[in-house]
C-alpha positions, 0 to 999 in steps of 0.5 A, a space after each residue: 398589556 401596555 404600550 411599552 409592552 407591546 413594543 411602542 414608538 421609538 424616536 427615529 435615533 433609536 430606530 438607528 441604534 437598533 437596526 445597527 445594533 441586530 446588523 452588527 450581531 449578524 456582521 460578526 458572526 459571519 466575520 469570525 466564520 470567514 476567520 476560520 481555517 476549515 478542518 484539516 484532516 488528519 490521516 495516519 500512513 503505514 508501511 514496513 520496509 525501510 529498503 523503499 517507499 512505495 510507489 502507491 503513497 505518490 499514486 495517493 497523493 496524486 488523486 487526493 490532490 485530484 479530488 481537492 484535497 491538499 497535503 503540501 508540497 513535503 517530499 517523502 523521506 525514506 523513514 517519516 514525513 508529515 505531509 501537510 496542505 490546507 485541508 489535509 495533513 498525511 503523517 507517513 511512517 516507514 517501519 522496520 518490522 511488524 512489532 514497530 507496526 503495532 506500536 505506530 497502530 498504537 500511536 495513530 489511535 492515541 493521536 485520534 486521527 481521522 483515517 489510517 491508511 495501510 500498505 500491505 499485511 503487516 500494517 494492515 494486521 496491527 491496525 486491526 490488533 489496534 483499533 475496531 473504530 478508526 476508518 482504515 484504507 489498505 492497500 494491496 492486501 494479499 487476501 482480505 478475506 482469508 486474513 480477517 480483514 473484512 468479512 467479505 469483498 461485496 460487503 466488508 463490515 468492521 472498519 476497513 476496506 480499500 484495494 486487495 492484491 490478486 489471488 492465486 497469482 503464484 502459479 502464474 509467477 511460476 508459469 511465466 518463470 518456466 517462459 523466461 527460463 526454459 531449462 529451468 528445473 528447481 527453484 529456491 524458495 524463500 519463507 519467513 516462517 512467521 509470516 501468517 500468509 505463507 503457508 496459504 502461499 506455499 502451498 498454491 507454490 507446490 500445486 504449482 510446482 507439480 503441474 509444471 515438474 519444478 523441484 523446490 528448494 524451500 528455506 526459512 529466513 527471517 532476518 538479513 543474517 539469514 538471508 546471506 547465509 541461505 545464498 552462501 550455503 547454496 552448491 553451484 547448479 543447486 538452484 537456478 533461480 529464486 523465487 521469495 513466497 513471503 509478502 514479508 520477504 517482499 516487502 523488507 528485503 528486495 533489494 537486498 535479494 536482487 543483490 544476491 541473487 546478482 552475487 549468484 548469477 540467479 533470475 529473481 522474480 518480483 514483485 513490483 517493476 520497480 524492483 525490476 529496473 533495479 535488477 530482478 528479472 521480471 514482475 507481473 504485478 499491478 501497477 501501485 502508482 494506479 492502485 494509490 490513485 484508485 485508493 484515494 477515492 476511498 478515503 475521499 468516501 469516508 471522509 465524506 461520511 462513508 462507513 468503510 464497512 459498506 464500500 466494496 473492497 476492489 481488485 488492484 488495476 490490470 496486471 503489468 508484465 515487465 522484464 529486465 532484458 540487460 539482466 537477461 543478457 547477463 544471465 546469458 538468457 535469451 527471452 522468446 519472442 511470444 513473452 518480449 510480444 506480450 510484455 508491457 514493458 522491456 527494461 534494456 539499460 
């Protein structure tokens, strides 16, 4: 091998023009990365019920602002939103009906985000329907097992996991319904008979029913035409309060059953205590602002490289009993002393 090739001499200048020239390949490189926006995050957000925004969606935000990750200072609008910060963009929908939930499931898959993030069945059922792959977050579920979202709460398998709403709550709903109003003998029961939950529902509601001598008066609503025409058809004394099984009913028309039941001067139990400053008489439901809070940690999980299939699904925080006492004084209800001791919360203006 010659000189040459073995790397001879060089003059001191073109030492120089070496040493700069292997400095300015580092340099650059290094300058473009420091140019670079780091990834953003794209998650999809889905609930139905145009009447409202759930309060688990400020309770997300919250702790993924707490665990690093900003989504922009955007409020939320009642229908879309697109929340978006340095390292996160939050495209939230707020639906009519499951049909568009499927459709949006759809969408969000075509789009390729990153994660969905789903409030309540009916979005949950569509993004299961749409996709076995994108990481999905549920929250407050009613029973992930029994509804096919995952295979178990220790291990769920597939793509989603995230915080499941409390079994056999509809027994105690009714319970504390028999505190609040003891003379209370029959009660109207609302179901949307396409609602899949339902049945599993109604039939903890009879149990129920049985155990304490209530009589229920059960009819089918799908639509708010139907909602009117089930409260007008009532006979006075027929029922004396009301009590919606369907998640579905829940979750589209609150609001407009608070205001019926007002019209016919009937306790109405929900299910979130926001419903209850607004008029029901009471709720015995997690608190939703902690669930979305709680929720986060998920999506920061799978983000992270976290398969959903092997993070546990967790029961949604302690349960929070509120009670509307200006609604109970309209009534002409006096609440006992044991349940104004034991309630979380007494809404009295």
């Amino acid at each position: 091998m010659t000189a040459a090739g073995r790397g001879a001499y060089r003059p001191s200048m073109d030492r120089r023009g070496f040493l700069l020239g292997s400095l300015g390949a580092l340099v650059v490189p290094l300058a473009g990365e420091a140019q670079q926006v780091g990834k953003v995050y794209r998650i999809g957000l889905f609930h139905v019920g145009l009447d409202h925004i759930p309060p688990s969606l400020d309770g997300l935000r919250e702790g993924l602002k707490t665990l690093g990750y900003d989504s922009g200072t955007a409020s939320v609008s009642m229908v879309s939103s697109v929340m978006e910060g340095k390292n996160i963009r939050l495209d939230w929908r707020n639906l009519a009906d499951e049909a568009a939930a499927h459709e949006t499931a759809r969408e969000f898959v075509r789009q390729r985000v990153d994660l969905i993030v789903a409030f309540e069945n009916q979005t949950a059922r569509a993004v299961k329907a749409a996709s076995s792959e994108i990481p999905v977050v549920f929250l407050h579920v009613t029973d992930p097992v029994a509804d096919g979202f995952v295979k178990s709460l220790a291990r769920p398998g597939g793509n989603q996991t995230g915080m499941s709403g409390y079994r056999d709550l509809t027994s105690k709903h009714l319970e504390l319904f028999k505190e609040l109003v003891p003379r209370l003998r029959r009660i109207l029961v609302l179901i949307d008979p396409d609602d899949p939950v339902a049945p599993r529902l109604m039939k903890e509601a009879r149990d129920a029913a049985t155990a304490l001598r209530f009589q229920l008066v059960e009819r089918e609503a799908r639509t708010q035409p139907d909602l009117e025409r089930v409260f007008a058809s009532l006979k006075r004394g027929e029922v004396e309060a009301v009590f919606p099984v369907s998640q579905i009913l829940q979750a589209k028309f609150t609001s407009l059953l608070i205001r019926l039941a007002a019209e016919k001067r009937l306790p109405l139990w929900t299910h979130r205590k926001e419903w209850v400053e607004q008029g029901a008489l009471f709720s015995y439901a997690p608190d939703y602002l902690a669930v979305g809070r709680e929720a986060a940690g998920y999506i920061d999980k799978i983000l992270k490289g976290a398969k959903p299939g092997v993070l546990p699904v967790e029961q949604m925080s302690r349960l929070v009993l509120v009670i509307n006492l200006k609604t109970a004084k309209a009534l002409g209800l006096t609440i006992p002393a044991s349940l104004l001791a034991r309630a979380d919360r007494l809404i009295e203006q």
